[in-house]
VEXZASE-511583 format. One line per field, with one value per residue (C-alpha): residue number from 1; residue in one letter; x, y, z. Coordinates in Angstrom, 2 decimals. Example, Ala and Ser with C-alpha at 12.3 -4.5 7.8 and 13.67 -1.06 7.14 Angstrom:
2
n <- c(1;2)
res <- c(a;s)
u <- c(12.30;13.67)
v <- c(-4.50;-1.06)
w <- c(7.80;7.14)
***
This chain:
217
n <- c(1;2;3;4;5;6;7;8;9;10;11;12;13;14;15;16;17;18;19;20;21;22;23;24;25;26;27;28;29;30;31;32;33;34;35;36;37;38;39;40;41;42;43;44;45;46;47;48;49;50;51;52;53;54;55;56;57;58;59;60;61;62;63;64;65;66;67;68;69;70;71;72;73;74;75;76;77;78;79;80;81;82;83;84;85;86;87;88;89;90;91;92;93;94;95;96;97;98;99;100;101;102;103;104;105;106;107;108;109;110;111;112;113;114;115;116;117;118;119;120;121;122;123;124;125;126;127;128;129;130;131;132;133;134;135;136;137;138;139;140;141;142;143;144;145;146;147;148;149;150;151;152;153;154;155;156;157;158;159;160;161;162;163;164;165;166;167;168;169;170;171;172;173;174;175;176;177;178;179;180;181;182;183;184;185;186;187;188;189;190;191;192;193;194;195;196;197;198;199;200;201;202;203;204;205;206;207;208;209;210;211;212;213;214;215;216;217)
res <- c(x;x;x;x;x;x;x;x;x;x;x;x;x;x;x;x;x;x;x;x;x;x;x;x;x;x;x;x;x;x;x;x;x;x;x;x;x;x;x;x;x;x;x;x;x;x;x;x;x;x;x;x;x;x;x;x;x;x;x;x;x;x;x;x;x;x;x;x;x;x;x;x;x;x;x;x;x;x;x;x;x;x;x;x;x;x;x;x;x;x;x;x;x;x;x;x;x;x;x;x;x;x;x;x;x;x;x;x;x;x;x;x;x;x;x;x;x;x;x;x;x;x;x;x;x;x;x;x;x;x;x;x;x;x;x;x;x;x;x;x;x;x;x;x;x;x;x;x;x;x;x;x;x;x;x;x;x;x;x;x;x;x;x;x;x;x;x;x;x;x;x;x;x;x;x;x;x;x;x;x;x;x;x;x;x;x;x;x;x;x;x;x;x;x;x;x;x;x;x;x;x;x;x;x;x;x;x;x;x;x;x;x;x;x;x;x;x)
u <- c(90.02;89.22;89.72;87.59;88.92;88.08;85.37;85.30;82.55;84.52;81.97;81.99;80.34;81.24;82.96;83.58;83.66;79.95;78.43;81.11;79.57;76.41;76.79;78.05;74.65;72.75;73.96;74.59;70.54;70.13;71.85;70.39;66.78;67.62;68.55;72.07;73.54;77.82;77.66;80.81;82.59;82.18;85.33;83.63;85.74;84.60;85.24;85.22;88.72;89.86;87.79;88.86;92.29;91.52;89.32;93.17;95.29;92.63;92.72;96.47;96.81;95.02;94.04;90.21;87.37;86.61;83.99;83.53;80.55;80.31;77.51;77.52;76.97;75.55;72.57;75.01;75.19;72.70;75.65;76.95;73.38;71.81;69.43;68.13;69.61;73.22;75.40;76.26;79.89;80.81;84.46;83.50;81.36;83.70;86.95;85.01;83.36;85.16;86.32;87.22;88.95;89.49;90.93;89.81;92.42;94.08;92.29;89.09;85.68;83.05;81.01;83.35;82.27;78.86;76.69;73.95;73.00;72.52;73.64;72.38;69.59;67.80;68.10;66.33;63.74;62.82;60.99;59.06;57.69;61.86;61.74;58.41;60.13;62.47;60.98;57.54;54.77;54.61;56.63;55.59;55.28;53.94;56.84;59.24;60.15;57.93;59.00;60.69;63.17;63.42;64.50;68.06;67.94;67.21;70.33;71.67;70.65;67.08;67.36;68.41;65.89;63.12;64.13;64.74;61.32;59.57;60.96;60.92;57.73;58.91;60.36;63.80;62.96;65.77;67.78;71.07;73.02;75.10;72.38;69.96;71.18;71.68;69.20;67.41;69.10;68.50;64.43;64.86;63.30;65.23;61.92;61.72;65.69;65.10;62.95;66.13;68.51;71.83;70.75;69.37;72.84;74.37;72.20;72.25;76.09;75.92;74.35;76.44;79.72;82.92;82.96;79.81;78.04;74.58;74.99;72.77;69.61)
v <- c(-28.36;-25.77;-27.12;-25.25;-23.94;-25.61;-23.94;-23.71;-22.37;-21.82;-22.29;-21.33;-24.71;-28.00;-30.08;-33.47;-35.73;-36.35;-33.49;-31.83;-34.67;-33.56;-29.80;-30.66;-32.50;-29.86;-26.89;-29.09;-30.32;-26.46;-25.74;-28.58;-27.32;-23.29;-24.86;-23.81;-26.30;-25.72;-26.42;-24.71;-27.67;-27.20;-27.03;-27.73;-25.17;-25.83;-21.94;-18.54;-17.60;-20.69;-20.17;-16.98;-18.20;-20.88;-19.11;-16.41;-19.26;-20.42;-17.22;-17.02;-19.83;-18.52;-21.74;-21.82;-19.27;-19.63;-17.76;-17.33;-17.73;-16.83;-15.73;-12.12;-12.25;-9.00;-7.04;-5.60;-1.79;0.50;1.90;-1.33;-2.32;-3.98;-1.18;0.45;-1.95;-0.87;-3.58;-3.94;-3.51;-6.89;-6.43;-3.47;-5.30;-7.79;-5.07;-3.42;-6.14;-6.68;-10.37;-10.16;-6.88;-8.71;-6.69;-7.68;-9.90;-8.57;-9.37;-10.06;-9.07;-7.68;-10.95;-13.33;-12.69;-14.11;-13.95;-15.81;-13.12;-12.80;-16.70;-20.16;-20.23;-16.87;-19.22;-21.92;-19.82;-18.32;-21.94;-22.74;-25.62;-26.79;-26.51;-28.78;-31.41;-32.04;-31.15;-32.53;-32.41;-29.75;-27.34;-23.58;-21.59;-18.21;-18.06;-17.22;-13.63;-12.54;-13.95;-11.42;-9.28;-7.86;-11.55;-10.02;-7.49;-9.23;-10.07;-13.14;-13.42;-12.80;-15.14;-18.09;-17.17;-17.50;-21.06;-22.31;-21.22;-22.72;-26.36;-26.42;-28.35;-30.29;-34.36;-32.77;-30.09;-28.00;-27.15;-28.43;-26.97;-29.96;-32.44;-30.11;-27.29;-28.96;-31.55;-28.55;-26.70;-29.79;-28.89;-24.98;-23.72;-21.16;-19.63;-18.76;-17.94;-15.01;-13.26;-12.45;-9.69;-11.31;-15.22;-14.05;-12.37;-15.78;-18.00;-15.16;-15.43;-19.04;-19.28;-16.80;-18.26;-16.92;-14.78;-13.11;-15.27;-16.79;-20.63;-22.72;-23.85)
w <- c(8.45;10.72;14.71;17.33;20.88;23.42;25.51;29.40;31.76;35.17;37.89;41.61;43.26;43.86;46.87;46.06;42.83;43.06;43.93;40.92;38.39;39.54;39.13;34.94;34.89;36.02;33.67;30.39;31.75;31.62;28.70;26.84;27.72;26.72;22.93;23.32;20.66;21.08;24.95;26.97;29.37;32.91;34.84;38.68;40.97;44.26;46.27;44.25;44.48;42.96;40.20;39.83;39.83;37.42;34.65;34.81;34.18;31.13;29.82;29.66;27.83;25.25;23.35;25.11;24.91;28.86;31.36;34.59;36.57;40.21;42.98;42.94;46.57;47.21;44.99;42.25;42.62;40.83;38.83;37.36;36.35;33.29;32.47;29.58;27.03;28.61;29.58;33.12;34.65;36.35;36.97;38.42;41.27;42.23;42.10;44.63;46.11;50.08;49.68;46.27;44.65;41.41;39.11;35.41;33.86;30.81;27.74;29.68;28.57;30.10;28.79;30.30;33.50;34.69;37.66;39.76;41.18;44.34;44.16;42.81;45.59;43.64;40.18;42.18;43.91;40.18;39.44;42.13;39.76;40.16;43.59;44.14;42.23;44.47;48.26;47.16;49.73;52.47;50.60;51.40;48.46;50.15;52.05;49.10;47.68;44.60;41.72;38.88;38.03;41.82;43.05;42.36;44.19;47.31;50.23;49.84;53.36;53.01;50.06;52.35;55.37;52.39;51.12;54.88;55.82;52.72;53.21;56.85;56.72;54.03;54.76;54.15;56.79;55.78;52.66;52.23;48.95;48.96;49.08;46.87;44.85;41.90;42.01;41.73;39.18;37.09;36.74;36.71;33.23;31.22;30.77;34.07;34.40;31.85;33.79;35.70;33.71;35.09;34.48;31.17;30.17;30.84;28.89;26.23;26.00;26.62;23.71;21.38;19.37;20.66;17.18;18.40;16.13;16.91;17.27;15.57;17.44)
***
């Protein structure tokens, strides 16, 4: 009998044991919902560096198939681009990234390491339909970025002025990503994720075997 490695999704998020049970709802939710059958654990790792830190130390143990998935935090670099059927160049953005200067682990892939890009709140702004759900009445579509490919290559900060304005006249009145991020994330559609290159990259390899095999539906 053949015994499978254990598989761990390393994700930047996370504060406190609720709100870290509530982020593993919220991507096995999404996971369940994009058909993706052999489901990665999610190891909850509260700021970026320690899940940096933490997807090295899985990798050196060797006895895991592990990724990491982080904001990207600014637009990712025209150079290090999905484009043309090429695959990006990740470690390349966060080893030159200020903040970061990660250097890729040995034995690291290019495939291990995933982005929400610019950060969660662009996944959430791609389903508006998500985002209704949860700040019901009052909620101001119009004043959100177009909705597309080019919602990752907005600022992070322009990203964040856009969701604060569209739920100020909401009963929550502002957005809290402790309170709703992954409430949230819970309702976002797949669909609408892979209309973004980066998001669709990680539910793509989300839902590829560690042998580069497709998993079964």
């Amino acid at each position: 009998m053949v015994t499978r490695k254990k598989q761990w999704l390393c994700v930047e998020g996370g504060a406190h044991p609720d709100l870290d049970a509530e982020c593993r709802k919220a991507f096995m939710l999404l996971f369940q919902k994009a058909g993706i059958a052999d489901r990665p654990k999610v190891r909850v790792c509260h700021g970026r560096s320690k899940a940096f830190k933490t997807f090295c130390n899985l990798l050196d143990e060797g006895d895991c198939d592990v990724w990491l998935l982080v904001d990207s935090e600014d637009p990712i670099a025209a150079g290090h681009q999905i484009a043309l059927g090429r695959e990006g160049d990740p470690w390349a953005h966060v080893g030159a990234r200020e903040g970061d200067r990660w250097l890729r682990p040995s034995g690291a892939t290019d495939e291990q390491l995933q982005f929400m890009t610019v950060s969660m709140e662009t996944w959430l702004i791609s389903d508006r339909d998500a985002l209704k759900k949860v700040f019901t009445k009052g909620f101001q579509e119009d004043k959100l970025p177009s909705e597309g490919p080019t919602l990752e290559t907005q600022t992070k900060k322009h990203i964040q002025e856009a969701m604060a304005a569209a739920v100020r006249g909401t009963p929550a009145e502002r957005y809290d990503k402790g309170a709703h991020s992954f409430k949230i994330l819970a309702h976002v559609s797949p669909d609408k994720l892979r209309r973004l290159p980066w998001a669709a990259r990680f539910l793509a390899e989300m839902g590829a075997a560690p042998d580069g095999v497709s998993r079964p539906e």
